[in-house]
C-alpha positions in Angstrom: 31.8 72.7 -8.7 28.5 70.2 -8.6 28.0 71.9 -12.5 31.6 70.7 -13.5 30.8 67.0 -11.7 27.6 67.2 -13.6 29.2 68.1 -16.9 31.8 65.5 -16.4 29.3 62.7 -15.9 27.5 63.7 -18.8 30.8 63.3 -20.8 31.1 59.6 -19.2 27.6 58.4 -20.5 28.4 59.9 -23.9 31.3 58.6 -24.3 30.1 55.3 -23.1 27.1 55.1 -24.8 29.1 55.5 -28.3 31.6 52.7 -27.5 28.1 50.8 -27.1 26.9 51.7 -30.1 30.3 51.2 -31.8 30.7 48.0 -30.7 26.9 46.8 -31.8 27.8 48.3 -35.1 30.6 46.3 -35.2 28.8 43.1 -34.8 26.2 43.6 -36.8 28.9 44.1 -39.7 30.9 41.3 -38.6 27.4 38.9 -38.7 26.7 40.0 -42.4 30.2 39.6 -43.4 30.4 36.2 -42.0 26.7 35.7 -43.4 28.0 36.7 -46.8 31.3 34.5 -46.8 29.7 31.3 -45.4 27.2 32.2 -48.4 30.3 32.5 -51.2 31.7 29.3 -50.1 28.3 27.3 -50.0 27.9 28.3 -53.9 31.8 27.8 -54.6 32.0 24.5 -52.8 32.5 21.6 -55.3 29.6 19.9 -56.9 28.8 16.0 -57.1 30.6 14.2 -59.6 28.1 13.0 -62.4 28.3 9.5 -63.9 26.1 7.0 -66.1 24.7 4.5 -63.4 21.7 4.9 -61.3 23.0 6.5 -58.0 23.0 5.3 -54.3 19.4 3.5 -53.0 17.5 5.9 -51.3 17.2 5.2 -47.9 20.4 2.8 -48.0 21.2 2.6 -44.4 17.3 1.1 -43.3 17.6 -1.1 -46.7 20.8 -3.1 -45.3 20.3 -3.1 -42.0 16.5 -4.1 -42.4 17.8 -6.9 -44.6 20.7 -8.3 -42.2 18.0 -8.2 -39.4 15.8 -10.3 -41.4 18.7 -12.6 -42.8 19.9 -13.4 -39.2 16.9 -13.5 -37.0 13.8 -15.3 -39.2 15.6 -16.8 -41.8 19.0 -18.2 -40.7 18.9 -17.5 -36.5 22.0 -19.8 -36.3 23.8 -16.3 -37.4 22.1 -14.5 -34.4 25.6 -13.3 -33.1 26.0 -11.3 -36.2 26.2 -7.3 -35.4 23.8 -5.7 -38.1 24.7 -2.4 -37.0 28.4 -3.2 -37.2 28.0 -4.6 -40.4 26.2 -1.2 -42.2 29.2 1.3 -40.3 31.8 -1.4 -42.3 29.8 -0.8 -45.2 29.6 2.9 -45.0 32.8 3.5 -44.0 34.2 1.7 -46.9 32.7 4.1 -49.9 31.6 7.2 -48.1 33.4 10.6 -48.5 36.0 8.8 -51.2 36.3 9.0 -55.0 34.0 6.4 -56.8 36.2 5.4 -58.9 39.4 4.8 -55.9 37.4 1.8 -54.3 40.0 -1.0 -52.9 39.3 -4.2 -51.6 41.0 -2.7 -48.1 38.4 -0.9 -48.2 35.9 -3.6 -48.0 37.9 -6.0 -45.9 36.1 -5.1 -42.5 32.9 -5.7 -44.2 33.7 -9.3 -46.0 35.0 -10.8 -42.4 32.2 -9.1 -40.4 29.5 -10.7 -42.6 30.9 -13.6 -43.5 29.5 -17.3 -42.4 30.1 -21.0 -43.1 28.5 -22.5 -46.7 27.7 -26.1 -46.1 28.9 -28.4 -48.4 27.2 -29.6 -51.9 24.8 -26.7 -51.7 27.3 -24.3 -53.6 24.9 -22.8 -56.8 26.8 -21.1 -59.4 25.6 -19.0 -62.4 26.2 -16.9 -65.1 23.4 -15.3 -67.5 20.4 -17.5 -65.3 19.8 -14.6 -62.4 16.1 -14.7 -62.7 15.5 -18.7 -62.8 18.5 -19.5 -60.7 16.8 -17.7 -57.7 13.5 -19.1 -58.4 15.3 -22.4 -58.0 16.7 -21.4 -54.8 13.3 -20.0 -53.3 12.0 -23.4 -54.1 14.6 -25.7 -53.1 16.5 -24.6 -50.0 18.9 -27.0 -50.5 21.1 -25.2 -52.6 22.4 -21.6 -51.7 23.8 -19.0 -54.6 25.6 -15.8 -53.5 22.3 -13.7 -53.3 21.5 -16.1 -50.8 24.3 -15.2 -48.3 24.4 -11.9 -45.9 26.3 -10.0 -48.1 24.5 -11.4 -51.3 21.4 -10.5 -49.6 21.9 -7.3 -48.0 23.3 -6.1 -51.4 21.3 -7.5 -54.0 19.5 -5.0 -56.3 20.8 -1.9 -54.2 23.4 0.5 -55.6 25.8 2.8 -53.5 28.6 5.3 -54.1 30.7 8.2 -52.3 31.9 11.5 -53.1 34.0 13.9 -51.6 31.6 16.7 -51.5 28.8 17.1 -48.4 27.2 14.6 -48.1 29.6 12.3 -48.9 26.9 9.8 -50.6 26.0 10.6 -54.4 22.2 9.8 -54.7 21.9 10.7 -58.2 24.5 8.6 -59.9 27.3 6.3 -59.4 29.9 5.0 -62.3 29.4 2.3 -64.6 32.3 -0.4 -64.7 32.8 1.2 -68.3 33.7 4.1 -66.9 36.2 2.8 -64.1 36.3 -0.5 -62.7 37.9 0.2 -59.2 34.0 1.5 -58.4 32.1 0.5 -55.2 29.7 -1.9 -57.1 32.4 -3.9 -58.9 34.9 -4.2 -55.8 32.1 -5.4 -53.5 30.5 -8.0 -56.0 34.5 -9.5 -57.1 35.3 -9.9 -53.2 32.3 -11.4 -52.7 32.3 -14.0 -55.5 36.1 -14.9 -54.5 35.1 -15.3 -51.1 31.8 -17.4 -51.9 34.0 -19.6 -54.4 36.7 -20.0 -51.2 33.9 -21.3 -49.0 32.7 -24.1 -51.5 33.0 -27.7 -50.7 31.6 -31.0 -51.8 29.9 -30.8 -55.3 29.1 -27.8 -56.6 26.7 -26.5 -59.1 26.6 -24.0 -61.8 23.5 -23.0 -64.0 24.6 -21.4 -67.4 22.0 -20.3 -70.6 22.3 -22.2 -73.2 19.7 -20.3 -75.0 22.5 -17.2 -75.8 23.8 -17.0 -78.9 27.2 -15.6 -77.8 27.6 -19.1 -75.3 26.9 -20.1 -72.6 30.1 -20.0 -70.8 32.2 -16.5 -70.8 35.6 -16.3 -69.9 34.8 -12.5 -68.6 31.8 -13.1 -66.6 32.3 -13.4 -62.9 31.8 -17.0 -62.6 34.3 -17.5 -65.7 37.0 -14.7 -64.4 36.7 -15.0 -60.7 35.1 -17.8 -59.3 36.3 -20.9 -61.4 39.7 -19.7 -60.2 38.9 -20.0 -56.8 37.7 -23.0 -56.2 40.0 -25.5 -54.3 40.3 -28.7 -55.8 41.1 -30.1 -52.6 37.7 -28.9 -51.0 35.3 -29.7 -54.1 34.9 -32.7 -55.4 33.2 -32.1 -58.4 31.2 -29.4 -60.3 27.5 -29.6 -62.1 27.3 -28.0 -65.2 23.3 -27.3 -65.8 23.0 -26.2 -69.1 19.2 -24.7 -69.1 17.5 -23.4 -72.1 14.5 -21.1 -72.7 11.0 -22.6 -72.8 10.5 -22.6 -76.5 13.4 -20.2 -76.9 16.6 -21.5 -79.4 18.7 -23.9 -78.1 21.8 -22.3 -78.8 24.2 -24.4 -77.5 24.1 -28.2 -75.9 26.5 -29.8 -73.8 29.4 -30.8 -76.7 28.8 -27.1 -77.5 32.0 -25.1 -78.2 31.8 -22.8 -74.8 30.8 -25.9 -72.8 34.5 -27.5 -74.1 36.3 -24.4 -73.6 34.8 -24.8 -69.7 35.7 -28.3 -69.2 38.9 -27.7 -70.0 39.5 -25.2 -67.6 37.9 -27.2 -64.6 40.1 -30.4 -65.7 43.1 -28.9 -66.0 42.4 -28.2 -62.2 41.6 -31.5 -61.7 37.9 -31.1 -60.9 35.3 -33.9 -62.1 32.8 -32.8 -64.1 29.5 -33.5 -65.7 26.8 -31.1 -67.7 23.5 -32.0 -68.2 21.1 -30.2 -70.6 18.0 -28.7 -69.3 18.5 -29.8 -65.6 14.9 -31.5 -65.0 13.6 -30.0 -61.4 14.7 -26.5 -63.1 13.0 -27.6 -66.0 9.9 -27.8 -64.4 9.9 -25.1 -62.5 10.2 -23.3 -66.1 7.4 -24.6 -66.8 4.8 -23.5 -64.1 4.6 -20.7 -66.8 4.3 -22.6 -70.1 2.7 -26.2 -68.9 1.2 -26.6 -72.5 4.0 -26.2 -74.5 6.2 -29.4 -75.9 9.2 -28.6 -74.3 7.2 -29.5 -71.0 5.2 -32.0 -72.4 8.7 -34.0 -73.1 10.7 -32.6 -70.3 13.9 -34.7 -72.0 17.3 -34.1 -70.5 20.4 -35.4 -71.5 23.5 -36.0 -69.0 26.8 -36.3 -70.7 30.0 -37.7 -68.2 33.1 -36.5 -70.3 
């Protein structure tokens, strides 16, 4: 008898000892098979969409909010309520994860009334084809503010951003060109932003072309010609500035009574705005020429103002 109880629990250990075995086996296998799918699907899982424009700022989410922090604390503290961190989850949210090319203004919406604040009247600054001098104007003289010189001008001025609907979610390496679809992140952001600057204008407002392009000064398809003209309120502005600057010693393409400068005025009086253009604006003028004091064009700093 104790040999058969002996035998017997000899049998037990065996027995369990290979279910042990079987079922470490069985792990082990079900590890590298889930090893090996998790694998196929990383190298199967769709790639990044490619396009023709540099691709999202590296580093986006310090770039905005370090700029909204620095926009609402040192240089304009009376927007100290505003939520910075808010404001860059609005942002986010609006392009990450989606299609580059399905951006809608819904998607921005958030965004535009989170950042949004109050333009004071007659300091409006328009512009087309002037970005480099029209912000050395406004670093000079505070009293006028351009769109670059709001939040959302500033936060996104010189940065680029896109989605995609592959991990990450952000495309880094490229984003769309508006030649390539125009419902992209860059485009919708810059239109709603422009309409809503235009909205907020009031008293007399400003606008700095280049006479010094051949093509004219004034273009029907730039944003100031396609988006903000249109959304002005007569009712709120009483009149708009045409500066009409030209080059330092560049051609003068086109003057005041030039063809695009006609085409403009008609637009603005068939909304009922007043209007007046002046050539070579003179405190713009001479901040042009802090870089070329010797040449004649300074020496004469002559400008012309033309009332229609």
């Amino acid at each position: 008898m104790p040999l058969q109880h002996s035998s017997a629990r000899t049998w037990q250990r065996t027995v369990l000892l290979a279910g042990v075995v079987v079922l470490l086996v069985s792990l082990v296998v079900a590890i590298i098979l889930a090893s090996v799918l998790t694998r196929g699907k990383q190298e199967i899982s769709p790639k990044m969409l490619k396009w023709k424009d540099r691709g999202t700022t590296r580093n986006l989410q310090e770039v905005i909010l370090g700029r909204c922090y620095s926009y609402v604390t040192a240089r304009h503290p009376e927007l100290g309520d505003k939520d910075c961190l808010k404001i860059w989850e609005s942002l986010k949210h609006a392009f990450i994860y989606k299609n580059p090319c399905n951006i809608t203004t819904e998607d921005y919406q958030p965004l535009m009334e989170l950042a949004s604040h109050p333009i004071p009247c007659n300091k409006s600054l328009f512009w087309s084809k002037t970005n480099d001098l029209v912000h050395r104007y406004t670093k000079s003289n505070h009293n006028f503010l351009t769109l670059e010189d709001t939040l959302l001008g500033y936060m996104a001025d010189r940065v680029s951003w896109c989605g995609d609907p592959a991990v990450p979610g952000i495309n880094y390496e490229s984003c769309p060109k508006r030649s390539e679809c125009e419902s992209n992140p860059s485009s919708v952001f810059w239109k709603m932003a422009s309409k809503m600057f235009a909205e907020a204008a009031c008293g007399v407002v400003q606008v700095m072309l280049n006479g010094s392009i051949e093509a004219g000064a004034f273009r029907s398809s730039s944003i100031f010609g396609s988006i903000e003209i249109s959304n002005l309120n007569p009712d709120k502005v009483s009149a708009v500035q045409i500066w009409l600057m030209h080059d330092i010693g560049g051609p003068q393409s086109e003057s005041c009574s030039g063809h695009s400068i006609k085409r403009l005025k008609g637009i603005l009086e068939e909304r009922n705005f007043k209007i007046t253009c002046e050539d070579n604006y003179r405190p713009v003028q001479l901040l042009q020429c802090v870089n070329n004091p010797d040449h004649a064009d300074c020496r004469l700093c002559s400008s012309n103002t033309e009332t229609p």
